[in-house]
C-alpha positions in Angstrom: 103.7 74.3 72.9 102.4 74.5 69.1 99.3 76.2 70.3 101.1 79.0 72.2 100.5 82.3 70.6 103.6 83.8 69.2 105.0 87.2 70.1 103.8 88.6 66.5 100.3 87.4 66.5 99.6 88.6 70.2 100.8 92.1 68.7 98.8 92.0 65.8 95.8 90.9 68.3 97.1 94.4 69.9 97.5 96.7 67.5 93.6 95.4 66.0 92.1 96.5 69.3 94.1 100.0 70.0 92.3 100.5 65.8 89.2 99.8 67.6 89.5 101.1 71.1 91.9 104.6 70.9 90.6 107.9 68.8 91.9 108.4 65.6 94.9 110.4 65.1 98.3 110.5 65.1 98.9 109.1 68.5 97.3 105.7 67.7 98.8 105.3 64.4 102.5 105.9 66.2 101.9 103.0 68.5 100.4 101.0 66.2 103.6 101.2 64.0 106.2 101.2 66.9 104.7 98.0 68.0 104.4 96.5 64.5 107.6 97.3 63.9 109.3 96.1 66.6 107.5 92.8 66.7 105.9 91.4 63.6 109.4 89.4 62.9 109.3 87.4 66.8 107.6 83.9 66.2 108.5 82.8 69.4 105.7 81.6 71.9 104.6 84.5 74.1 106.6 84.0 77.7 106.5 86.9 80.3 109.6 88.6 79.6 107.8 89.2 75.9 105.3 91.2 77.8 107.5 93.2 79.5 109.3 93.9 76.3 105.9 95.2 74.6 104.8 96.8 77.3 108.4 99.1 77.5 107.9 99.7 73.8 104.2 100.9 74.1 105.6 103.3 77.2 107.1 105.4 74.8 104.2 106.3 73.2 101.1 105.4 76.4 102.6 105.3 79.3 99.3 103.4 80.5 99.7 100.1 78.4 100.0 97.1 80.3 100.1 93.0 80.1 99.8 90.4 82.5 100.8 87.4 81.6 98.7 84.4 83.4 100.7 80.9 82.3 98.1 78.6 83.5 95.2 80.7 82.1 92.9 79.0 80.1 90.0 82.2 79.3 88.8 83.0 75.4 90.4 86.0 73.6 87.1 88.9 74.3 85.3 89.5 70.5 83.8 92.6 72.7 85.1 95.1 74.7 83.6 94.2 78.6 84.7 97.1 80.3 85.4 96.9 84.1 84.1 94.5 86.2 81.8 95.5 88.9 83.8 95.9 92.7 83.1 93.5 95.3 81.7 96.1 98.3 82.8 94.6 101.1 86.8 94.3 100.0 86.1 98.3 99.7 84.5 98.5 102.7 87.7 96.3 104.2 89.9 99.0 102.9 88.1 101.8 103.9 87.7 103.0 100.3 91.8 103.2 100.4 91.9 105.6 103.3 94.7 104.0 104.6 95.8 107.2 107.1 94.1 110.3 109.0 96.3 111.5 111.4 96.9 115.3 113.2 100.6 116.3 113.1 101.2 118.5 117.0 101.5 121.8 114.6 97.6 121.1 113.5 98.2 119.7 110.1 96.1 117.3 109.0 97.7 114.2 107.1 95.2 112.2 104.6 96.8 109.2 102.9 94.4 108.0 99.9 95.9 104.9 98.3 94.0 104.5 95.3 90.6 105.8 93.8 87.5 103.2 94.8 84.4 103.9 93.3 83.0 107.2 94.3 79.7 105.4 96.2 81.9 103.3 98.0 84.6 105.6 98.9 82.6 108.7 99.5 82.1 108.0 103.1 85.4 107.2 104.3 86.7 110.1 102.6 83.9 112.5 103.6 84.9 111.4 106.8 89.0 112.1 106.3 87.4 115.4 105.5 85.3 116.1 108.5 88.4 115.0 110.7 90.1 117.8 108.3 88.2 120.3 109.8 90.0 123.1 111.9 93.2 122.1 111.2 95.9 124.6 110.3 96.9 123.0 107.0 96.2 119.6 104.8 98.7 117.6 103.6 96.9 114.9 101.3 98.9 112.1 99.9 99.0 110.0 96.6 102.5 108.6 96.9 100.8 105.1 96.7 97.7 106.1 94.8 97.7 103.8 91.6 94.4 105.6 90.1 91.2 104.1 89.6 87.5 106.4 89.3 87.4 109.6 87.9 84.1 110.4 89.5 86.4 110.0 92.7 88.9 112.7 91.6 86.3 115.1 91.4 84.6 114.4 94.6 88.1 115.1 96.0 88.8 118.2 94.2 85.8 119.4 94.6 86.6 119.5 98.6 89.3 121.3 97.7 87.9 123.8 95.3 84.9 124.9 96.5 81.3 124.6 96.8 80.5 125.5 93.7 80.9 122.9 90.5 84.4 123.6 88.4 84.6 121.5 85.1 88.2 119.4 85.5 88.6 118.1 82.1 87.1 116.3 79.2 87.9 112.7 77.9 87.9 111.9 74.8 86.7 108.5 73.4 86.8 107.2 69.7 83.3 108.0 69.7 81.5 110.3 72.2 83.1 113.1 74.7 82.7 113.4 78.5 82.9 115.9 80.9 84.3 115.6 84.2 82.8 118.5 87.0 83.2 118.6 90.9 80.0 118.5 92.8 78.0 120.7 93.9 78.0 121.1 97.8 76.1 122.6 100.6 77.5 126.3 101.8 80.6 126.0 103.7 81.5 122.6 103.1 84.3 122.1 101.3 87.8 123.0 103.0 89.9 125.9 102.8 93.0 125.9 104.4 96.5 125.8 102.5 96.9 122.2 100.9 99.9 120.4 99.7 99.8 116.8 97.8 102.7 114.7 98.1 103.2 112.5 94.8 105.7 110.5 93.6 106.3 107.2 91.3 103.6 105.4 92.7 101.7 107.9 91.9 99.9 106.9 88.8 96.9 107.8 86.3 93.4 109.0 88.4 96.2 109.6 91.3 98.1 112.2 88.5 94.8 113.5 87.1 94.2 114.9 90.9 96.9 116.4 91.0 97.7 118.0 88.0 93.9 119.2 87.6 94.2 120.6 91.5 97.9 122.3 90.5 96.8 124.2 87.4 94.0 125.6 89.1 96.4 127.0 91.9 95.1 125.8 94.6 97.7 123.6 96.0 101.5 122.9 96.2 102.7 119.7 94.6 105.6 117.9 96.8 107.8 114.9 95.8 109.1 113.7 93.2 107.9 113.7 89.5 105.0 111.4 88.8 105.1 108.5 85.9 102.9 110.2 83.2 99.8 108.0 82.6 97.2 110.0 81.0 94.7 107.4 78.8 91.8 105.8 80.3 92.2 102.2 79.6 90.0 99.1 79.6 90.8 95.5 80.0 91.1 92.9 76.8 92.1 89.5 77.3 94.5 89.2 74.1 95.1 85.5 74.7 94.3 82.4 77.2 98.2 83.4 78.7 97.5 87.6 78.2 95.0 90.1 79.8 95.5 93.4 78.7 94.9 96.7 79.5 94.4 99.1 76.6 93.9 102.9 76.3 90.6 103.7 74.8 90.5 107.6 76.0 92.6 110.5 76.9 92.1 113.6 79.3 92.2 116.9 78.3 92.3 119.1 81.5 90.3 122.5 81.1 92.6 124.7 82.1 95.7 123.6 80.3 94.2 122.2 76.8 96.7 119.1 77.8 97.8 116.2 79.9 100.5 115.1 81.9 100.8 112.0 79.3 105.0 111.2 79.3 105.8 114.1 81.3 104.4 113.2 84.5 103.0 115.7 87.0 106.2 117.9 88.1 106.2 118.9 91.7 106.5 122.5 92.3 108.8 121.3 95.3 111.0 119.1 95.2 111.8 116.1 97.9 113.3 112.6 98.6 111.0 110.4 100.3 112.5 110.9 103.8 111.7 114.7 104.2 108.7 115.1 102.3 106.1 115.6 105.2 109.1 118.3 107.0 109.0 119.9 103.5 105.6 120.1 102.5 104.7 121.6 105.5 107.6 124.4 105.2 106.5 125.1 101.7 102.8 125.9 103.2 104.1 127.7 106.0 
């Protein structure tokens, strides 16, 4: 038990790496200090319930903070930031690049269900494909109720479906050190769709999964359905803290084009409101 890390030194561990990782500026500073302030006084070995007690007071400030806590781990706290680890083909290829549904209602909609955001070369076909079965039908009702995020080079193959064939910058994100620049693809004449849309979001869905949908709203070119979203707006990157601790820490934040914002804390706001039950009956009044 004496070589457990205490609540205040895994915050301290924390609040060094958001220094290195997030871009200066207000933002970082505040959750540096809400964290410091909350927890430099615990001396108390780290335990699970302390994770969910940092992670609720990073919330208020990055909704996108997480911790795991592993109890049997045994890894070295990173020096380095690794970034993501490459994803294992074939479990996309399981998945079907988190296509989980494709399915034609008897009034002609078509219903999509994307569960989460795979790498764009691994996911491309199965979604080109959810688009091709798309084709012809009277409207397209895409849902992200239990997307959980993942590749921005996925969002704007996706809205670029959507938006047309010719490339629309989405947003920028914004590092500590460098800026980049998020565009939809360009695509052959006539490919991408153009019947009425509506995206059906709720708390599940989360971070890539809100960037789609807010950067597809403010361009006007669907109708959001459900229930407001969580409000995760920083790119993030993993950092073991401690053997017991894997984090995941913002090191970026979107800035969508049209806007000059994010949907950071406020969550993507449905333009129509629904429980759970009705949402499919209701989306597809709101597009009729």
């Amino acid at each position: 038990m004496s070589d457990a890390v205490v609540v205040r030194d895994l915050v301290e561990r924390l609040t060094g790496w958001l220094l290195r990782l997030m871009p200066p500026g207000a933002r970082r500073d505040t959750l540096i200090a809400v964290l410091t302030e909350r927890f430099e006084a615990v001396d108390t070995p780290v335990t699970s319930a302390d994770c969910v007690a940092i992670e609720r007071c990073a919330w208020t400030v990055s909704r996108h903070l997480a911790l795991t806590f592993e109890p049997r781990g045994t890894g070295q706290p990173d020096t380095e930031s690794r970034g993501w680890p490459d994803p294992d083909p074939d479990v996309i290829r399981a998945r079907a690049g988190c296509v989980s549904q494709v399915r034609r209602l008897p009034d002609g909609t078509c219903l999509i269900s994307v569960d989460d955001l795979d790498v764009v070369n691994l996911a491309q076909p199965y979604l080109d494909a959810a688009f091709a079965l798309a084709q012809g039908s009277s409207r397209i009702l895409l849902d992200l109720r239990a997307n959980g995020g993942g590749d921005p080079a996925t969002v704007a193959h996706i809205a670029g479906r959507l938006l047309g064939d010719t490339p629309t910058q989405l947003s920028e994100v914004i590092y500590s050190d460098r800026l980049r620049q998020w565009w939809t693809p360009a695509l052959p004449s006539g490919t991408s769709l153009r019947q009425p849309v509506a995206l059906l979001v709720g708390p599940g869905t989360f971070s890539s999964g809100e960037a789609l949908a807010y950067h597809l709203q403010t361009r006007g070119r669907v109708v959001v359905v459900g229930q407001t979203t969580p409000g995760a707006a920083d790119h993030i990157t993993p950092i073991r803290l401690a053997p017991t601790v894997l984090a995941y820490l913002p090191e970026a934040y979107v800035v969508d084009t049209i806007t000059g914002t994010n949907w950071e804390g406020s969550g993507v706001v449905p333009d129509v409101l629904s429980p759970p039950n009705t949402m499919i009956e209701t989306a597809v009044a709101a597009l009729r």
